[in-house]
TORTI-851139 format. One record per residue (C-alpha): residue number from 1; x, y, z. Coordinates in steps of 0.2 Angstrom, whole numbers. Layout:
MARTOR, num, c1, c2, c3
MARTOR, NUM, X, Y, Z
...
***
This chain:
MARTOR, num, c1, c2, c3
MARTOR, 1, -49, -54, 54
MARTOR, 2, -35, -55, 66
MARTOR, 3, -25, -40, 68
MARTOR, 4, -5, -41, 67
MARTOR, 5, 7, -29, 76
MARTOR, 6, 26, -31, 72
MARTOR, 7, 38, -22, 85
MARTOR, 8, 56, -22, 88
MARTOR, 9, 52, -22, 107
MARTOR, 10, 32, -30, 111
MARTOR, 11, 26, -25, 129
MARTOR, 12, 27, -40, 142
MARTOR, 13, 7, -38, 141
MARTOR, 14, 3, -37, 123
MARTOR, 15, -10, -25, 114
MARTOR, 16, -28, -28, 118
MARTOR, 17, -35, -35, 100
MARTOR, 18, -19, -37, 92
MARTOR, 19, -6, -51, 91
MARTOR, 20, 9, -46, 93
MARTOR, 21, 27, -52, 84
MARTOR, 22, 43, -47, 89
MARTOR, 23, 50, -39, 73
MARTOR, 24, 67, -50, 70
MARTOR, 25, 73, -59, 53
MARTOR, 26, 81, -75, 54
MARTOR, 27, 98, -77, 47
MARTOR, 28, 94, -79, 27
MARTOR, 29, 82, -66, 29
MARTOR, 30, 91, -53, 37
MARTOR, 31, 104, -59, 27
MARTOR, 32, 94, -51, 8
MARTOR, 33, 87, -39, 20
MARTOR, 34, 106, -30, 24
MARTOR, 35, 109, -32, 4
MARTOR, 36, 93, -23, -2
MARTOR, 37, 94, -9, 13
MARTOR, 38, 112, -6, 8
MARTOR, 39, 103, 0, -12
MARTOR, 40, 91, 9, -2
MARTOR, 41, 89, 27, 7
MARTOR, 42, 79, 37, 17
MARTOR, 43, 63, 28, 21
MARTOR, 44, 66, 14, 8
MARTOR, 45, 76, 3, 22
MARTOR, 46, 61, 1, 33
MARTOR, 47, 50, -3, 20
MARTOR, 48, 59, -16, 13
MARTOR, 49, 53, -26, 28
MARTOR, 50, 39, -31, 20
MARTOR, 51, 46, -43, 3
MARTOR, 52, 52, -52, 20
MARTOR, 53, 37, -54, 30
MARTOR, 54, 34, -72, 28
MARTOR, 55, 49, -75, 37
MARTOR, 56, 44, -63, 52
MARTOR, 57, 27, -67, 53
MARTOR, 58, 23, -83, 64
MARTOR, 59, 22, -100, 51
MARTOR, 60, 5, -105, 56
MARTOR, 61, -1, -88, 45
MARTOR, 62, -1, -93, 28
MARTOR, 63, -8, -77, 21
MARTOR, 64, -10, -57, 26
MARTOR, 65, -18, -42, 16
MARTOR, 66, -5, -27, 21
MARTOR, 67, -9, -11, 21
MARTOR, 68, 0, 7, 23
MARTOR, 69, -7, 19, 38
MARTOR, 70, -12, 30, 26
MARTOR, 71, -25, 19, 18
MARTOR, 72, -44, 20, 21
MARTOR, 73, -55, 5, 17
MARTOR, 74, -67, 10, 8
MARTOR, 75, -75, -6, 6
MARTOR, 76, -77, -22, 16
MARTOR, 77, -63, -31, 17
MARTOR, 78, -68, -47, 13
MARTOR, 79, -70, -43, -4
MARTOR, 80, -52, -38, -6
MARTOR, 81, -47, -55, 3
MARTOR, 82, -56, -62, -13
MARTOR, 83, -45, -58, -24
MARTOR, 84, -32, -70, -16
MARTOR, 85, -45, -82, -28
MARTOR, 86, -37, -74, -42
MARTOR, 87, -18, -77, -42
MARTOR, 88, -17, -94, -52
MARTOR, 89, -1, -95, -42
MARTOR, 90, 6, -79, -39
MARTOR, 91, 15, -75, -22
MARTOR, 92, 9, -56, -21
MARTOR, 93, -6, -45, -27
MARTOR, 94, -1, -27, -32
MARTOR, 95, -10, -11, -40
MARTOR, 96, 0, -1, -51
MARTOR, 97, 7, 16, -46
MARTOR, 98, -5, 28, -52
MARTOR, 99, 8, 41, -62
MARTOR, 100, 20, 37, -75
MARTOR, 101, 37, 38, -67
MARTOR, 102, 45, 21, -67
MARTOR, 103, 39, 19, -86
MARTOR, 104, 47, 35, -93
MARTOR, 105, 64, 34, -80
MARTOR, 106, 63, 14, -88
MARTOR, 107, 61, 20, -106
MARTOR, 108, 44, 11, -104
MARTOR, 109, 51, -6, -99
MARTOR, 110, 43, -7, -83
MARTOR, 111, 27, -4, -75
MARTOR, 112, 25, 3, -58
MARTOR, 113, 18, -4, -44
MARTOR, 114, 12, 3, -27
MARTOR, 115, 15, -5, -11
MARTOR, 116, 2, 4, 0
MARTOR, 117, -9, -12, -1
MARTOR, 118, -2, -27, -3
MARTOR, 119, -9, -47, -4
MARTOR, 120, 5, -57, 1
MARTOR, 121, 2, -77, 0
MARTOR, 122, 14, -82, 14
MARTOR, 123, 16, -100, 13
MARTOR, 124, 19, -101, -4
MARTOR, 125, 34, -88, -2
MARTOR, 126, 41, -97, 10
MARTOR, 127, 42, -111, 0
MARTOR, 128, 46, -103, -17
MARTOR, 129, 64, -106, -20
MARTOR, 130, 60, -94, -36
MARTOR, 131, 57, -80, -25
MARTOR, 132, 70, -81, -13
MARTOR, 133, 81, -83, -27
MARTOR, 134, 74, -67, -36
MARTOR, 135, 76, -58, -18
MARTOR, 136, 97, -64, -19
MARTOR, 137, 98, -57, -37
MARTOR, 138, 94, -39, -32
MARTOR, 139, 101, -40, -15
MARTOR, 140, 117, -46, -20
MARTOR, 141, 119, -30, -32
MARTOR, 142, 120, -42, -49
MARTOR, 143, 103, -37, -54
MARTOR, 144, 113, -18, -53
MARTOR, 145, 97, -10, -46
MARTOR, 146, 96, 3, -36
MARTOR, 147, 81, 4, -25
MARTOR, 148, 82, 21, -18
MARTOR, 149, 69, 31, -6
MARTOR, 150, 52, 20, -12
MARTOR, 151, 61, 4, -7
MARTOR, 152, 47, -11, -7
MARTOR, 153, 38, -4, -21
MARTOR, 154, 51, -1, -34
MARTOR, 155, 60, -19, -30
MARTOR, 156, 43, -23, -34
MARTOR, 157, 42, -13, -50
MARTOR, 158, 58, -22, -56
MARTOR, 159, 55, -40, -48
MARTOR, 160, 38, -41, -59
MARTOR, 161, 47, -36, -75
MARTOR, 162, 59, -50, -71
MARTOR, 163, 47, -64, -63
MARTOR, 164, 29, -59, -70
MARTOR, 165, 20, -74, -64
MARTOR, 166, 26, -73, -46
MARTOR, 167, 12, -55, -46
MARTOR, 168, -5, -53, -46
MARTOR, 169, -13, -36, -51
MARTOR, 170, -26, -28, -41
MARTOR, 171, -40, -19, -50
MARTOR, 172, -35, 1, -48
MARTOR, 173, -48, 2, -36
MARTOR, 174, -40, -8, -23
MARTOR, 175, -27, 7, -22
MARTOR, 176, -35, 26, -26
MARTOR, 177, -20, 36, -25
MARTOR, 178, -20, 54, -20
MARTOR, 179, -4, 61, -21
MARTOR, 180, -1, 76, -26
MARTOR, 181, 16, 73, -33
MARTOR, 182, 14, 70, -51
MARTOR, 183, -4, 79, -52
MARTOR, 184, -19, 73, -62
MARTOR, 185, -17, 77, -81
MARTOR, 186, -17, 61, -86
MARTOR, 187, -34, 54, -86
MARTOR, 188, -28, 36, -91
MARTOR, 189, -18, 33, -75
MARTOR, 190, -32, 39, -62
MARTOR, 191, -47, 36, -70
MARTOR, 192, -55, 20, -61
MARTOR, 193, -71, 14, -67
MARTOR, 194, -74, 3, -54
MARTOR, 195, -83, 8, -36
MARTOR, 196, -66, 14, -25
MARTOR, 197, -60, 0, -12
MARTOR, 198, -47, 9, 0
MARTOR, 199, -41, 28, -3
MARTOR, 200, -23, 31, -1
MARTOR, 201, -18, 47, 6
MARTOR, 202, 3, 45, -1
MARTOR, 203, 9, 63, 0
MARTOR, 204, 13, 70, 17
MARTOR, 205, 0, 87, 17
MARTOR, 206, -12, 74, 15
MARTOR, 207, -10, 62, 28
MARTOR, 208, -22, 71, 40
MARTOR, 209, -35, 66, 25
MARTOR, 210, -31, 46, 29
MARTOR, 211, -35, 51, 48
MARTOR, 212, -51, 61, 45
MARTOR, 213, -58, 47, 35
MARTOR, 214, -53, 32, 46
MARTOR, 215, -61, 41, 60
MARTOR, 216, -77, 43, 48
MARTOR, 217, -76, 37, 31
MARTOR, 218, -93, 42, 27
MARTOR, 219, -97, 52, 12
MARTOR, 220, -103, 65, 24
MARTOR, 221, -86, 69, 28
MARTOR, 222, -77, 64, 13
MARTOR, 223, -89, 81, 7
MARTOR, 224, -83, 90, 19
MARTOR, 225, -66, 90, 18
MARTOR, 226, -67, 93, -1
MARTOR, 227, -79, 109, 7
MARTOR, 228, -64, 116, 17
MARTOR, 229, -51, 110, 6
MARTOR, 230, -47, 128, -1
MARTOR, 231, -47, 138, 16
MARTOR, 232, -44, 124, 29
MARTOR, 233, -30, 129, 41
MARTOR, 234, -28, 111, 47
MARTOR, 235, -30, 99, 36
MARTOR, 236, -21, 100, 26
MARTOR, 237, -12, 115, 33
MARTOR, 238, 4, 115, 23
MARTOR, 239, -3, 114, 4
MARTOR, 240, -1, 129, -8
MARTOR, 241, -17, 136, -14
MARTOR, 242, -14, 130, -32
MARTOR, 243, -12, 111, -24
MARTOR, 244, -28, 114, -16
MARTOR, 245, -38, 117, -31
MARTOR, 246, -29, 104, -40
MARTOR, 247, -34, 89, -28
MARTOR, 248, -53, 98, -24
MARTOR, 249, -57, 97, -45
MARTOR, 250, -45, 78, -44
MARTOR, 251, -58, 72, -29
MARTOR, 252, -73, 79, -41
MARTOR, 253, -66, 70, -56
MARTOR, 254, -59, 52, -50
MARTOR, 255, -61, 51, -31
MARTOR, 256, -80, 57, -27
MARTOR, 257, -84, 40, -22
MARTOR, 258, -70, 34, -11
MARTOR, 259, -82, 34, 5
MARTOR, 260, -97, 25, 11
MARTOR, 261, -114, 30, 9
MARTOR, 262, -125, 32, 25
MARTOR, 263, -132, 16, 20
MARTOR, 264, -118, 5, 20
MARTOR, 265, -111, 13, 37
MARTOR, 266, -107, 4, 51
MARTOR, 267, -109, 11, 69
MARTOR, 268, -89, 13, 74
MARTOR, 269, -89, -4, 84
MARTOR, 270, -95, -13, 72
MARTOR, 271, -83, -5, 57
MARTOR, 272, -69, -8, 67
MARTOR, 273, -73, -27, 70
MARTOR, 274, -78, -27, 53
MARTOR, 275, -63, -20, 46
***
């Protein structure tokens, strides 16, 4: 696995274990990039970085796994790489957002996917005049789209309803989602019968949960933050006492096994190579 860091300004000497890139669009792409910011607020800018990575990243990487700083893998890597095996021509692998919001605000004409984990098939973007096509519609305003404060993952959302076979769906696994946003009422979004993959901490109280389990992802410490999670004063330390019970019965329900049993651990060199 060779780790990828993207910075507007790369130190003269690099990051040990990284290869750097200097963050810059060439001229088409920062040309769709200008259009889909301009739809775009808060956060949503910055991610919209990432429909245009092929044309950051150097040419000689035909394909990346991207994942969100909130994520914790779960499982080895490799088996997620896998799933590039799967996409029959597809340009990127998604999971679907894990609550109901873009179906109900589409009248149930979308579907909503996630950007927290993404499988992006370089080469084959670069060369797909369907995509960067797709890319002009929406950036041009013509698809008359507005892409708001999510940005990658609801241009996403509306570029799979428009271009289906250009997406791949990751299993729900690939992409356990714990935000508290939307809750957990509704067993058909969050149930996942398949062993979890990577847990995503997307809610801000929770992003101290991401660090906790990168740091240790065992199930060990998965327990016992679930433990504290009603009294905890750090993590998370801003979450109201009816949120706390919520997510502590939600990790009981759907999330209990997002963490590695002490069996399947690796020694923190080793995970870190591994992963």
């Amino acid at each position: 696995v060779v780790l990828h860091a993207l910075l507007l300004f790369p130190p003269r000497r690099g990051l040990q274990g990284w290869r750097v890139t200097r963050l810059d669009l060439p001229p088409i792409a920062s040309c769709l990039y200008n259009g889909l910011r301009r739809l775009a607020h808060g956060p949503g800018p910055t991610y919209l970085m990432k429909p245009l990575l092929a044309w950051v990243l150097p040419m000689e990487v035909p394909r990346i796994v991207l994942l969100d700083t909130d994520t914790v893998v779960i499982r080895p890597i490799a088996e997620l790489w896998a799933e590039f095996d799967r996409f029959n021509g597809a340009l990127i692998g998604l999971a679907n957002e894990q609550h109901n919001l873009y179906q109900k605000d589409s009248g149930w004409t979308l579907t909503g996917k996630n950007g927290g984990v993404q499988l992006l098939e370089l080469r084959a973007m670069r060369s797909s005049f369907k995509y960067l096509k797709l890319l002009d519609h929406y950036s041009s305003g013509h698809a008359k789209a507005y892409i708001g404060y999510l940005g990658d993952q609801t241009l996403y959302t509306h570029m799979e309803r428009s271009a289906p076979r250009l997406f791949s769906q990751l299993g729900c696994e690939w992409n356990r989602q714990i935000s508290l946003q939307f809750g957990f009422a509704n067993r058909t979004v969050h149930q996942c019968f398949r062993r979890c993959g990577i847990l995503h901490a997307n809610y801000n109280p929770l992003k101290c949960a991401a660090a906790l389990m990168q740091q240790d992802p065992s199930c060990e410490n998965w327990k016992a933050f679930q433990s504290t999670l009603r009294s905890s004063r750090s993590c998370p330390n801003r979450l109201p006492i009816p949120q706390r019970h919520m997510l502590h019965h939600a990790i009981d329900i759907f999330f209990s096994d997002c963490c590695v049993p002490a069996a399947s651990l690796l020694p923190p060199y080793e995970r870190h190579h591994h992963f």
